[in-house]
C-alpha positions in Angstrom: 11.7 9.8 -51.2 15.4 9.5 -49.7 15.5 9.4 -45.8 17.8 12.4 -43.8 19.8 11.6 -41.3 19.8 14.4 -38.3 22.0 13.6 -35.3 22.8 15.3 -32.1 25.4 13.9 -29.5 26.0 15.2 -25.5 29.6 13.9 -23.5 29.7 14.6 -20.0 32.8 13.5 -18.7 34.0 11.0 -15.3 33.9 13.4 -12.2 37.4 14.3 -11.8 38.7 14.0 -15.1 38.9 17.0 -17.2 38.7 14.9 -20.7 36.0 12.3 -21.4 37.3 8.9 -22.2 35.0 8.4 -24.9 35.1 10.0 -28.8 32.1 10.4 -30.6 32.9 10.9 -34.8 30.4 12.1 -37.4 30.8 12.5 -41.0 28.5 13.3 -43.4 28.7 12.3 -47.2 26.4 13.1 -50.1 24.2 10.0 -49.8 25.1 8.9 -46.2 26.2 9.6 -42.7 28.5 7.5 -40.3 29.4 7.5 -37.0 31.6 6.0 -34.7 31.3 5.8 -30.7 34.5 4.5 -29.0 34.8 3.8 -25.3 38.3 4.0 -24.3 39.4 1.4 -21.3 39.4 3.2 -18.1 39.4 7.4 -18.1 40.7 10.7 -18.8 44.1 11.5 -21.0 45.1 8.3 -21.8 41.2 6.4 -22.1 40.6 9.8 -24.7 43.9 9.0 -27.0 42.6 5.5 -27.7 39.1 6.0 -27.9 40.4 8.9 -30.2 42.5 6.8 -32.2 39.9 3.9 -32.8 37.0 6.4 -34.3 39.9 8.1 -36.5 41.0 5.2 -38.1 37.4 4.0 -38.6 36.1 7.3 -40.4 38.9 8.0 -42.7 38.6 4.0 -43.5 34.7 4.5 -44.3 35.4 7.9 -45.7 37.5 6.0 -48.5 35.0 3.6 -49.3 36.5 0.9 -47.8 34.6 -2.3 -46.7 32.8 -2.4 -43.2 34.2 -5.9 -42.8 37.3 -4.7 -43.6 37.3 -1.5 -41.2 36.1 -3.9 -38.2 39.2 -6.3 -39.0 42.0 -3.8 -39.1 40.3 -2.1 -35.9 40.6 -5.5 -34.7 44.3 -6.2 -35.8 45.0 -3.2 -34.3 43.7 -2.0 -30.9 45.5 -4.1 -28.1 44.5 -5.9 -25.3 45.0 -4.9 -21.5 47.9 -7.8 -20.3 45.7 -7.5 -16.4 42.4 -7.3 -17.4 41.7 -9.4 -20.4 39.7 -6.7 -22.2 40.4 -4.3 -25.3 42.0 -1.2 -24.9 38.7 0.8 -26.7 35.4 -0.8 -27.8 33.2 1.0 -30.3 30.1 1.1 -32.4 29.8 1.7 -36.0 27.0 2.6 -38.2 26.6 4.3 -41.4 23.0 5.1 -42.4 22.0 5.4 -46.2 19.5 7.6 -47.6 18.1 4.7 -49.8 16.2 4.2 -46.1 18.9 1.4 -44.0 21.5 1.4 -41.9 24.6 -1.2 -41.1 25.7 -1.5 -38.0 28.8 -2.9 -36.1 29.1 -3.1 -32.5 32.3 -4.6 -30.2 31.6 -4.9 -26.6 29.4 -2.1 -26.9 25.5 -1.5 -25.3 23.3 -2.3 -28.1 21.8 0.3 -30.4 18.4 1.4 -29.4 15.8 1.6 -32.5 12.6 3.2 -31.9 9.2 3.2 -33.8 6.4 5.4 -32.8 7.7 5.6 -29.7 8.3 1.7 -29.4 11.6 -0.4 -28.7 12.3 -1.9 -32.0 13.6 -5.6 -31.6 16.8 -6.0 -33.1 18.4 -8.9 -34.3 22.5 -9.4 -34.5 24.5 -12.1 -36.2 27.5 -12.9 -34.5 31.8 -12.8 -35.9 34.4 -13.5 -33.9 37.5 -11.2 -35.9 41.1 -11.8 -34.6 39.7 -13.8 -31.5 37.4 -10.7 -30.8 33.2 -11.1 -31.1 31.8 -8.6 -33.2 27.9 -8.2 -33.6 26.5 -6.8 -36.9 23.1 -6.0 -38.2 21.4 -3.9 -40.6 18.4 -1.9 -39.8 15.3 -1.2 -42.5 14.6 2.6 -41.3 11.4 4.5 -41.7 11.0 8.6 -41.7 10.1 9.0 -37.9 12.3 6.3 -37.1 14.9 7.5 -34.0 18.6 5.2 -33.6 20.3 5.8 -29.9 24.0 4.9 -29.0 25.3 5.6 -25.8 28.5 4.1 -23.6 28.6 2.0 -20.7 28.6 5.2 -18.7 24.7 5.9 -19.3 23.8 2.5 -18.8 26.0 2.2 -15.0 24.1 5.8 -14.1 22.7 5.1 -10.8 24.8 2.0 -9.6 24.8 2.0 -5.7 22.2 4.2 -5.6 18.9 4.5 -7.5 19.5 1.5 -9.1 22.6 -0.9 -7.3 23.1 -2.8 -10.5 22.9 0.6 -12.9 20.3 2.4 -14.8 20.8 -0.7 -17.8 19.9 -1.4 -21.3 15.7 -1.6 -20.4 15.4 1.3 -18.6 17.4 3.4 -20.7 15.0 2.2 -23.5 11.7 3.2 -21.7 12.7 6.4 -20.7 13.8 7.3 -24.7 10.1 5.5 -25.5 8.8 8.3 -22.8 10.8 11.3 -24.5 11.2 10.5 -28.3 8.5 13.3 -29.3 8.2 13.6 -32.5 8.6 17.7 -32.1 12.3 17.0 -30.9 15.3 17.5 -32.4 18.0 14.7 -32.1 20.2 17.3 -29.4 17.7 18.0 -27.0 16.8 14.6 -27.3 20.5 13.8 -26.1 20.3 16.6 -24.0 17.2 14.7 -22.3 19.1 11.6 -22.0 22.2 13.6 -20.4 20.4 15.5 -17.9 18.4 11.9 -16.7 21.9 10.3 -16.4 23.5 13.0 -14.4 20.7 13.1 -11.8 21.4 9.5 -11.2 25.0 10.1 -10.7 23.6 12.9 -8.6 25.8 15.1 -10.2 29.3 13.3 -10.0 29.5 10.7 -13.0 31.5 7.8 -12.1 32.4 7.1 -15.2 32.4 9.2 -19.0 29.0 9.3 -20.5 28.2 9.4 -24.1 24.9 10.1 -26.3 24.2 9.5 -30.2 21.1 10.4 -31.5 20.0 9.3 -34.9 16.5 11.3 -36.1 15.1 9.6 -39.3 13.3 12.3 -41.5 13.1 14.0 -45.0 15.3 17.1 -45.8 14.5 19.9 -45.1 15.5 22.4 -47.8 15.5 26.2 -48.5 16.0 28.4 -51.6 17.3 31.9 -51.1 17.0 33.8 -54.3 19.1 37.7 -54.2 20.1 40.1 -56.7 18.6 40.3 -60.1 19.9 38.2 -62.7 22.6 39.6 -65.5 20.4 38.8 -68.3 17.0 40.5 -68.0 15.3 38.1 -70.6 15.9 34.8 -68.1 13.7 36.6 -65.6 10.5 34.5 -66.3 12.1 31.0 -66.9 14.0 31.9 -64.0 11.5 32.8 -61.4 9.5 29.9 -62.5 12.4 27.4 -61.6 12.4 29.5 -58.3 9.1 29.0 -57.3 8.8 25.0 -58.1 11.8 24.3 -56.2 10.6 22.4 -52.8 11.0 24.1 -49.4 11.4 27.1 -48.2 11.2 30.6 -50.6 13.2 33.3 -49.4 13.9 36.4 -51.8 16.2 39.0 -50.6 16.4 42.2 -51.8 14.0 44.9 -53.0 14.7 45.1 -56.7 14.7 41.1 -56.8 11.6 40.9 -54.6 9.8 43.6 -57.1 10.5 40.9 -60.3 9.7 38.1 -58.4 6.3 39.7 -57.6 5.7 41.0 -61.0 6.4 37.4 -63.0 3.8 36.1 -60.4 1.1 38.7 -60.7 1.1 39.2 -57.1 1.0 42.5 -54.8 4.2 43.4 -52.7 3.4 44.6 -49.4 6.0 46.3 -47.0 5.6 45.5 -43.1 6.9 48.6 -41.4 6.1 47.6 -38.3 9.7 44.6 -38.6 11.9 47.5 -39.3 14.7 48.0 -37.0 17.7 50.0 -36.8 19.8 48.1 -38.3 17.8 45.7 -40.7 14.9 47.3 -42.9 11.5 46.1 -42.9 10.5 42.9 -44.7 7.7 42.4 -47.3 4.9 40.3 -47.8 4.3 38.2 -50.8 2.0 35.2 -52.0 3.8 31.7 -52.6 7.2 33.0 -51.0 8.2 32.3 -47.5 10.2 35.5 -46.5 10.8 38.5 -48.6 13.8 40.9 -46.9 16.1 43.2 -48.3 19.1 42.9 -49.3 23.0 43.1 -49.1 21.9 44.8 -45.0 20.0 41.8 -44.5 22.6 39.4 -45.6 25.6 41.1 -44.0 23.2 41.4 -40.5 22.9 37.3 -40.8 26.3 36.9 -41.2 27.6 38.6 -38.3 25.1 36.5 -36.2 26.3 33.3 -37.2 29.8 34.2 -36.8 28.9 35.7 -33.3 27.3 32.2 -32.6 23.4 33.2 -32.8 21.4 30.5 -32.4 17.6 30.3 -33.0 16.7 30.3 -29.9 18.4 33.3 -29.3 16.0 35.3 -32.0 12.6 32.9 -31.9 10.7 35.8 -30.7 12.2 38.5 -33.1 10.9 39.3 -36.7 12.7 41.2 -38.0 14.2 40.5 -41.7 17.5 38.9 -40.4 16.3 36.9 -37.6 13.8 35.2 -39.6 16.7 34.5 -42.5 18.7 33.1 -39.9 15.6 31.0 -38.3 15.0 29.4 -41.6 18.4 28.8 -42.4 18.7 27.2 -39.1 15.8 25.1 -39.6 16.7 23.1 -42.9 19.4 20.8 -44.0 20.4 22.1 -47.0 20.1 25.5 -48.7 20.1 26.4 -52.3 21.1 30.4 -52.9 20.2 31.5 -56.4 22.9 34.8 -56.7 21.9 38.1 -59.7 25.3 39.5 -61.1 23.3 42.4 -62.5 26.0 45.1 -61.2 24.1 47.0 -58.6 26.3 50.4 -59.1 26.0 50.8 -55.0 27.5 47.7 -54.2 30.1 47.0 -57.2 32.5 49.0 -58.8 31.7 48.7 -62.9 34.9 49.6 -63.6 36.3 45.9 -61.6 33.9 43.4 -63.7 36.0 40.3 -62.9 35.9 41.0 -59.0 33.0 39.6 -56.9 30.2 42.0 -55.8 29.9 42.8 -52.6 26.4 40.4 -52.6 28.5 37.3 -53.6 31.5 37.6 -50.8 28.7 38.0 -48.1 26.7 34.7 -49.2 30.0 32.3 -49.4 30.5 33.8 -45.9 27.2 33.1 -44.8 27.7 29.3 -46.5 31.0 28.8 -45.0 29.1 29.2 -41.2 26.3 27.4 -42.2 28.8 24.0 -43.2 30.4 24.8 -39.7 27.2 23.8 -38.4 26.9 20.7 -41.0 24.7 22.3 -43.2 24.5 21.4 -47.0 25.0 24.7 -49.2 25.2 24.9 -53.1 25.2 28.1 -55.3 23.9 29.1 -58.7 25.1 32.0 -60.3 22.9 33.9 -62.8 
């Protein structure tokens, strides 16, 4: 099974400064994800515009399916070199992880990448370049599911320099405390989020210089289906819900008259659960061999105007209640599949406007559109 890449990054920038000096970029692409961490030379504005400028030019090179080689050499070519001190302008790191399960990566005078493995520093071994008189290490990584990848800037590894630690927290350290807090249970943020809150307390509150954190969590996708509104042709029903029911991940139905031929196709009971009503999002249902059964267009529209109010799941773990628990789940996976009914429901849709979307459509490419804010992947099928 393909590997999924789930990252999470935290910046906390140089005490004083009101812009960090380093740029963290991540795209996502169908069958991989990179990232580029730049450290510009020095701090604030003008350390931001380089570090800025390096991890630009290296995505939109990557992005157009352009060598790695040849990325590193026109980064290279192109980023200067301070007349005083002898040293580039911005160093960065470069990786792009692939589902097929590996991961290259490219690092110029940057801390080495961390691999972990069941909670265990991975050795990792580099091959040497030297590119326009620069030396540039390289490696590829075999990744497993459970696997975690860490980047971070010189700022995490001088935390505590003078103090705590007079030559800086350092490469080791930094590695033993991620084997003491990679749980399996976390997600790649509040892993970073660990990481962040460990360097600031060695800078005892006043970084002396910008901090960044790349987290790289090696698992399967996580997926969910969200079937709503009957279809426009009653005689797909069965071939339909069969398709529905085999797909992997979560089952969600939304909608009563949906729910009720979902639950007659499988020969199961539908039970209402009065006791999740609320005022403004009625009650959901229960049925065997799907996840969450809510209503409808209510539903849907309540979801919306959580995401765009910037709900998290946090904020509704202890609700349940037909929306929250939509939300939660759509939260929780990578990638959603929404199976949309054009049957014209005569409360939502004018008849008289066929070619017009319903009510029921606008509201889920709303819903989609948040969700790919929050780099979630979203596809439709229209029945």
């Amino acid at each position: 099974m393909r590997l999924f890449y789930e990252w999470g990054s935290k910046q906390v920038h140089r005490h004083g400064e009101e812009l960090c000096g380093d740029n963290i970029s991540i795209s996502r692409q169908p069958e991989k994800v990179t990232l580029a961490l730049a450290d510009g030379l020095g701090s604030g504005v003008k350390a931001n515009i380089l570090a800025t400028l390096t991890n630009q030019i290296a995505i939109r090179m990557l992005e157009d399916n352009l060598p790695l080689g040849e990325v590193v050499q026109t980064l290279s070519e192109t980023l200067p070199v301070c007349a005083v001190r002898k040293v580039a302008y911005s160093t960065f790191a470069i990786a792009q992880f692939f589902s097929e399960g590996y991961a290259r990566v490219v690092e110029f005078d940057s801390p080495h990448a961390i691999l972990l493995r069941r909670r265990k520093v991975q050795p990792v071994s580099y091959e040497e370049r030297i590119i326009e008189g620069k030396t540039i290490h390289e490696t590829v990584l075999d990744l497993q599911e459970g696997d975690w990848v860490v980047f971070v800037s010189d700022g995490v590894l001088n935390a505590g320099i003078g103090g705590a630690y007079p030559l800086g927290w350092g490469w080791e350290l930094a590695a033993a405390f991620l084997e003491k807090h990679a749980h399996r249970e976390l997600t790649a943020e509040e892993l970073a989020d660990k990481v962040a809150e460990a360097v600031s307390e060695l800078y005892l509150g006043k970084p002396g210089d910008d901090v960044s954190i790349v987290v790289i969590k090696v698992r399967h996708k996580l997926a969910a289906t969200v079937f709503t509104g009957p279809p426009a042709k009653r005689d797909a029903d069965g071939e339909l819900i069969h398709r529905f029911v085999s797909r992997l991940g979560k089952l969600v139905v939304c909608g009563g008259t949906t729910a009720k031929i979902v639950a007659r196709h499988l020969g199961q009971p539908l039970e209402v659960d009065l006791s999740t009503i609320t005022v403004d999002v009625p009650p959901i249902a229960r049925l065997e061999g799907v996840d969450l059964v809510t209503e409808g267009i209510l539903t849907l529209t309540q979801v919306r105007e959580m995401l765009r109010e910037g709900v998290d799941r946090k904020t509704v773990q202890y609700r349940d209640d037909g929306a929250a628990s939509l939300l939660r789940i759509l939260l929780d996976v990578d990638h959603t599949h929404f199976i949309v009914g054009q049957a014209v429901n005569p409360a939502h849709q004018n008849p008289d406007l066929p070619h017009q979307p319903g009510i029921r459509m606008t509201v889920v490419r709303e819903i989609a559109a948040e969700l790919r804010l929050r780099g979630k992947e979203v596809t439709f099928e229209v029945i």
